[in-house]
C-alpha atoms as one frame of an Amber mdcrd trajectory, in Angstrom:
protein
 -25.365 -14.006 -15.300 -24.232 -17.640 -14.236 -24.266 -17.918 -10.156 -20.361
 -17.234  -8.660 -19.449 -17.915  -5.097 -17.297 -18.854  -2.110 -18.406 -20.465
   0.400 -16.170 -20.942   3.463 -16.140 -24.099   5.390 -12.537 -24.039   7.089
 -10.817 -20.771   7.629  -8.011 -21.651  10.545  -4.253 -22.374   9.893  -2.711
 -25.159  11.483  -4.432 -26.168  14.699  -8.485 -26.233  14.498 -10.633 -24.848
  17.505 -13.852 -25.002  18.839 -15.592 -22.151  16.541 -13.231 -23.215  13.227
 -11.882 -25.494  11.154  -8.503 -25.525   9.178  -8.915 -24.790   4.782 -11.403
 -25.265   3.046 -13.727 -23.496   1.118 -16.673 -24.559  -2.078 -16.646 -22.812
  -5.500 -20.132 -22.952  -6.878 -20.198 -21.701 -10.616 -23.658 -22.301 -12.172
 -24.067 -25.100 -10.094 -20.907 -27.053 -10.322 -19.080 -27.331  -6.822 -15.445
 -27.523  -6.920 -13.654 -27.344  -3.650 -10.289 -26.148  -2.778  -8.391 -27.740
  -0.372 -10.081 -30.052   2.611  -8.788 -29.764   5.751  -9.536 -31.670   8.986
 -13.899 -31.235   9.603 -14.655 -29.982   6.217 -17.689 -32.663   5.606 -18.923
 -31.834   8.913 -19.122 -28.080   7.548 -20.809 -29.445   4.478 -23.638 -31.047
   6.591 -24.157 -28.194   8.658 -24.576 -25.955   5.673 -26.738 -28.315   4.185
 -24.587 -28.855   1.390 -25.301 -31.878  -1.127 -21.539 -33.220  -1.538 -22.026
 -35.424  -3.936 -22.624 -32.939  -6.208 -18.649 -31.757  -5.728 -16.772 -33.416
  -8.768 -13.306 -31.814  -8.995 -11.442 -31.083  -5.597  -8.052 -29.013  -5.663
  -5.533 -29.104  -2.642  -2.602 -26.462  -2.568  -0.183 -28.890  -0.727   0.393
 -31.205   1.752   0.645 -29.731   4.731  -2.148 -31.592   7.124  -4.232 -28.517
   7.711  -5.186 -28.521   3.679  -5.837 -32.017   3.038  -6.229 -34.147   6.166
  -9.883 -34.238   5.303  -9.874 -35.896   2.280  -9.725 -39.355   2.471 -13.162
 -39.179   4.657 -14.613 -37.394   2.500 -13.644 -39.990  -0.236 -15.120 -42.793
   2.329 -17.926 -41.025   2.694 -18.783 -40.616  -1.008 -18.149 -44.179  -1.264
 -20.706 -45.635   1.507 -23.504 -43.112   0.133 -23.248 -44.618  -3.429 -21.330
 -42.293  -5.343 -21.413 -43.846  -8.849 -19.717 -40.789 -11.269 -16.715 -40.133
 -11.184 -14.471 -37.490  -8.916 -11.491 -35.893  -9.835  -8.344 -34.556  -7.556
  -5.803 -31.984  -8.595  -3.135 -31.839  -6.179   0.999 -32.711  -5.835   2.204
 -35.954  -7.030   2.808 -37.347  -3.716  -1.109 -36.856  -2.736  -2.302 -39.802
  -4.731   0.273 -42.398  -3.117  -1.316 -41.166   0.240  -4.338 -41.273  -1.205
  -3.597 -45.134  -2.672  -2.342 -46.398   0.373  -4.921 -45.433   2.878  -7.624
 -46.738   0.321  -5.300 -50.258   0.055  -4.506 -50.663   4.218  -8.421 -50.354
   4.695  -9.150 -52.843   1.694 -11.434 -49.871   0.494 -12.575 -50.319  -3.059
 -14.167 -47.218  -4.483 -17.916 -47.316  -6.534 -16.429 -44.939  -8.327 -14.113
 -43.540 -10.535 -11.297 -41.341  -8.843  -9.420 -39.553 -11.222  -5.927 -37.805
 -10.100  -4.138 -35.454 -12.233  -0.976 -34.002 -10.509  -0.019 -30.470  -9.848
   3.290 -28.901 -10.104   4.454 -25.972  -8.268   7.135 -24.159 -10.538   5.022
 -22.105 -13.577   1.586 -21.534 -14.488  -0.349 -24.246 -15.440  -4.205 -25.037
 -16.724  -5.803 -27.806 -14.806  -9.377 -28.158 -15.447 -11.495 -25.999 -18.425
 -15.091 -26.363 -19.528 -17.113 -24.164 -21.873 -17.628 -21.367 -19.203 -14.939
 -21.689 -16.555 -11.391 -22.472 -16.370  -8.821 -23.031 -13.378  -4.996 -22.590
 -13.572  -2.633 -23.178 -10.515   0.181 -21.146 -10.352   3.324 -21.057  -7.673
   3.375 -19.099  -4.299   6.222 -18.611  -1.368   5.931 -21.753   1.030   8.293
 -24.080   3.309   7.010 -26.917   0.642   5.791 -26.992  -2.956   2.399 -24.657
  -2.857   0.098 -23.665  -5.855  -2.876 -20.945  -5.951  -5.627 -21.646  -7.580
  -7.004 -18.719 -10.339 -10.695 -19.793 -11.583 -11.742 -17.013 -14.578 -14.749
 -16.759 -16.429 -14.164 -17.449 -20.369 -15.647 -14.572 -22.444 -19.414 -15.336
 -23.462 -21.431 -14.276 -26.110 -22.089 -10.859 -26.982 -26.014  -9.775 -25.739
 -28.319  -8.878 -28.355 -30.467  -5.813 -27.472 -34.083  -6.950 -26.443 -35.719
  -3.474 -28.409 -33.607  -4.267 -31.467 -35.268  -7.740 -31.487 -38.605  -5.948
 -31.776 -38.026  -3.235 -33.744 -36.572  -4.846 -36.479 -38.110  -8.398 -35.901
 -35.364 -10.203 -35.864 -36.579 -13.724 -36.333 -35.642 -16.846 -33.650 -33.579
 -18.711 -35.571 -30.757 -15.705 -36.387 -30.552 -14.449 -32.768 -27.938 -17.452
 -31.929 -25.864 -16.319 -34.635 -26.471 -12.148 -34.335 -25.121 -13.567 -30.592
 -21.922 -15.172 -32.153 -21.131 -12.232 -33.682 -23.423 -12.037 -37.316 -24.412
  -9.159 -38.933 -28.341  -9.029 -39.710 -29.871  -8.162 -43.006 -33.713  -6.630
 -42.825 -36.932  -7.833 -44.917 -36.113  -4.614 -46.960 -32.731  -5.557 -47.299
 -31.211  -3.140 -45.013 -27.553  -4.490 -43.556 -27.299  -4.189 -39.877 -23.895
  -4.322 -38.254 -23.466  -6.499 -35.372 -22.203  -3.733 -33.177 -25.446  -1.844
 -34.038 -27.165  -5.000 -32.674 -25.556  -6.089 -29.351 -24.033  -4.672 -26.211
 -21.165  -6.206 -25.025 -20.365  -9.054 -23.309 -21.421  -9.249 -19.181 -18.007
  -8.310 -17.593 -15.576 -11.348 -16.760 -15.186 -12.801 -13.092 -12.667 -13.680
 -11.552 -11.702 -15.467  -7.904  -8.057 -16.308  -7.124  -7.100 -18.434  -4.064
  -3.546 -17.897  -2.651  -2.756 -21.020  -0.242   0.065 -20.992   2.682   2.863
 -17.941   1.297   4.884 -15.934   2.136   4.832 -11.606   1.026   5.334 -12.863
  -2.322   5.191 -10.017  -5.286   5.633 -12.456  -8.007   1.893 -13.560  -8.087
   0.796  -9.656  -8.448   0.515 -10.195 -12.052  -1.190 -13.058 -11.820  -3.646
 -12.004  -9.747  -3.929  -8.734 -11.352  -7.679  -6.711 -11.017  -9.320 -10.148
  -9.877 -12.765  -9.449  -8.400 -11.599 -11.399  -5.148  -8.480 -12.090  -3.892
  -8.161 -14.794  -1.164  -4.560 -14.302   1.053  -3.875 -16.110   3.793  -3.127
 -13.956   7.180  -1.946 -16.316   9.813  -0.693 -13.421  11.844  -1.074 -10.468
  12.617   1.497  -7.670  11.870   3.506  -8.061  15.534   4.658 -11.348  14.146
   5.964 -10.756  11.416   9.028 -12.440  12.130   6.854 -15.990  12.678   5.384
 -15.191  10.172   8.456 -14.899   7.907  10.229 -17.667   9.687   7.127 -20.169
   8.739   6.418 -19.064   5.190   3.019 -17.076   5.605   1.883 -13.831   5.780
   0.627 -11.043   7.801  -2.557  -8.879   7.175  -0.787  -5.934   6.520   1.248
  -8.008   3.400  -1.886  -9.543   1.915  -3.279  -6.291   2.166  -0.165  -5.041
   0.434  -0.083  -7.600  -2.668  -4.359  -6.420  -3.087  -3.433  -3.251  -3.143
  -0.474  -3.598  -5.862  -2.558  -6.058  -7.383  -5.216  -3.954  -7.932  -7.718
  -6.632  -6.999 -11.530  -5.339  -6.310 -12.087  -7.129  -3.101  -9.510  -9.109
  -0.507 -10.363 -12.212   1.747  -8.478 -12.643   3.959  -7.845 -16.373   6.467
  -5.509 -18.800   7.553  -6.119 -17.695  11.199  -3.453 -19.104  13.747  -5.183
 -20.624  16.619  -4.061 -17.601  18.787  -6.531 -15.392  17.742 -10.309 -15.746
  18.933 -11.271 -12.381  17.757 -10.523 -11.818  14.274 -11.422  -8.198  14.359
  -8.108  -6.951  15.289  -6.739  -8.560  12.133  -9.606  -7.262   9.645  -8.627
  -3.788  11.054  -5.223  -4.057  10.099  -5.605  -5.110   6.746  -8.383  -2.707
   5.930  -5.691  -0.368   6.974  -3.916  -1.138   4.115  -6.727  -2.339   1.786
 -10.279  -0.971   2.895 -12.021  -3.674   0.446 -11.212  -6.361   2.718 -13.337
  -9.126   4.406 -12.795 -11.672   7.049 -13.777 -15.550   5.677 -15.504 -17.220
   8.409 -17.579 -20.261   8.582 -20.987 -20.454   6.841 -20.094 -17.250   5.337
 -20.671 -16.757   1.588 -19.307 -14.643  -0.956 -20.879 -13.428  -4.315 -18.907
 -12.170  -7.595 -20.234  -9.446  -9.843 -22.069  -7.716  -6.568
């Protein structure tokens, strides 16, 4: 089974404080790093978890609100003075890459590397980035500006070939790739084996969806539907709900409400406001709703298919 985790390097809303940082969190999927959204003191939480960030080649930001992206240009810069040479691509709303243009141009900044943009859009479902194991589709939420999620899911592998059916009928090296793609197997003595005599099936599929800045939004239940872990933003707690309404976001007993209807195996929740320097309260209240439910918190990391 291919490594699957979140790490979390930013989990505040708006304003940072001394013990965290606003979004951002690393993906790491068999070694590939993407990272989803960069807010203000994310490469300082890279260095202090001792994270190699030039090995980060695709970087998705929800929206432009300054708390999800505000550290992205220095950790363009820095990628730039430390020799970067391949190239980096940035999924995010149209508007991002002007930003993104100018503060490279004002600075006379010319890059070592290639920086690839491909624009988001925040009105249906869409596929941004696929490989031969993984792919990553945005899809709208509830927020005072354009906002996509982020849905990474594993694509189905190859079925697994029983280890004791490769001795016992000695299955030679050369068909096992093809018994894998689905092959029958014929014996020396001519004896047809069905492939469903000859594998198990396939290691269950992951999944890990990312919900950005929303409000109680039901429309992304199906979306999000039986995911092994659901991240929701919880600015506030459930005594605000009318801030919370008022600004677009949620509290822990609605993210706790949209895991529960979504069926999901496991909710994160984040997106702390400022207010709050004990984040217990909050865990209690969504594990109220939800028991599966976890706090993200600096330095703290997060394995699928425990």
């Amino acid at each position: 089974m291919f490594k699957f985790n979140i790490t979390i390097l930013g989990s505040n809303s708006a304003i940072p404080t001394t013990e965290r940082n606003p979004t951002s969190q690393l993906l790491n999927y068999n070694d590939h790093l993407f990272m989803i959204d960069c807010g203000e003191g994310t490469q300082v939480s890279l260095r202090r978890m001792h994270v190699h960030f030039q090995k980060i080649n695709h970087i998705f930001i929800s929206h432009l609100h300054g708390d999800h992206f505000f550290g992205l240009i220095g950790l363009i810069s820095s990628m730039h003075l430390l020799g970067r040479t391949k190239k980096l691509t940035i999924y995010g709303p149209p508007e991002l890459n002007d930003i993104i243009d100018l503060q490279l141009r004002v600075s006379l900044t010319e890059l070592q590397y290639p920086l690839l943009f491909h624009p988001t859009q925040a009105e249906t479902p869409r596929l941004l980035f696929e490989n031969e194991f993984l792919t990553v589709t945005s899809f709208p939420v509830l927020h005072r500006i354009p906002t996509t999620g982020f849905l990474f899911r594993e694509k189905p592998g190859e079925c697994r070939i029983r280890k004791e059916v490769i001795e016992m009928l000695n299955i030679p090296v050369h068909e096992i790739g093809s018994i894998k793609r689905g092959a029958d197997f014929r014996d020396a003595k001519g004896k047809l084996h069905t492939n469903a005599s000859l594998t198990a099936e396939p290691t269950p599929l992951r999944t890990y969806a990312y919900c950005a800045d929303t409000a109680y939004f039901e429309d992304i239940i199906p979306i999000v539907k039986g995911v092994d872990l659901l991240y929701h933003e919880t600015t506030f707690m459930q005594d605000k709900a009318a801030n919370a309404a008022e600004k677009f976001h949620s509290t822990t007993r609605e993210a706790a409400t949209i895991a529960l209807k979504a069926g999901v195996k496991k909710l994160l929740i984040g997106h702390y406001s400022a207010r709050y320097d004990d984040l217990n309260p909050l865990l209690e209240e969504a594990r109220a709703v939800f028991p599966e439910s976890e706090l993200a918190v600096e330095g703290v990391k997060f394995q699928l298919g425990y």
